[in-house]
N, C-alpha and C positions, 0 to 999 in steps of 0.2 A: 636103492642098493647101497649096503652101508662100504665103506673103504678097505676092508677084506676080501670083501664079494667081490669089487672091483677089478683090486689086484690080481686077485686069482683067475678073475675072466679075461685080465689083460695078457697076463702070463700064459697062457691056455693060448688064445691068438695069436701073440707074439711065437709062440712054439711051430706053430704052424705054416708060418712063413716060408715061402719059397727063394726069396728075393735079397740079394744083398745089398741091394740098392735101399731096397723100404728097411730093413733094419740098419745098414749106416744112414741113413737118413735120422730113424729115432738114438741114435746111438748121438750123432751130432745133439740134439733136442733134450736127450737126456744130461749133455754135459755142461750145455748151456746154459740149460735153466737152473739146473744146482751152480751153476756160477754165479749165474744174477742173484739167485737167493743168495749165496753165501755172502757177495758184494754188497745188497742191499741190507741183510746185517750185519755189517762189517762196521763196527766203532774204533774211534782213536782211543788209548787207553788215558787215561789222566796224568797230569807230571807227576801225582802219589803215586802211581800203581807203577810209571817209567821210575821212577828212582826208587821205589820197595827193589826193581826188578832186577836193577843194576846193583843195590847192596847185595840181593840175594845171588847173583855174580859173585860179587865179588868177593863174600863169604866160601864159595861154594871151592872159588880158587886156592885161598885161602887154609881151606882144610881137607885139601886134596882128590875133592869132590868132581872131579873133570877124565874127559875121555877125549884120548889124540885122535885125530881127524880121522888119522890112517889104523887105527884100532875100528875106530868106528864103520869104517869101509869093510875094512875085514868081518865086521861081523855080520853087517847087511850083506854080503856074498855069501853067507850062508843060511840066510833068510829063503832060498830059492831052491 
C-alpha cells in the first residue's frame, strides 16, 4: 500500500472513532513524534551563518526595516 493509500485508510478510521481517549491519545503521538523529528534534525547554525544573521539585523534596523512588538500583536489578533 503506497503512502496515500495509507493516509486515506488512516483518515477514514481515525473519522470513525468514538472515543476521546483513543484520539487524545494519537493526538499526544502525533505531537511527539513531530517533535522528536523536528529535534533530531535540528542543527546549530555556523558562526558564518550567526554573524551573516546579526549583520542582516542589523541592516534591517538600520533602514527601518522592523516592526514594534505591539504592532505585531495587534496584527496576529486579527489572524483569528
Amino acid at each position: 500500500m503506497d503512502l496515500e493509500a495509507r493516509k486515506i485508510n488512516f483518515v477514514q478510521e481515525f473519522l470513525r472513532l468514538e472515543s476521546e481517549e483513543i484520539i487524545g491519545d494519537l493526538e499526544k503521538i502525533l505531537i511527539k513524534t513531530k517533535t522528536d523529528l523536528y529535534e533530531k534534525n535540528l542543527r546549530p547554525m555556523s558562526i558564518e551563518q550567526f554573524n551573516a544573521e546579526i549583520e542582516q539585523s542589523m541592516n534591517d534596523s538600520k533602514n527601518g526595516r522592523l516592526i514594534k512588538a505591539s504592532d505585531l500583536k495587534e496584527k496576529i489578533k486579527k489572524w483569528s
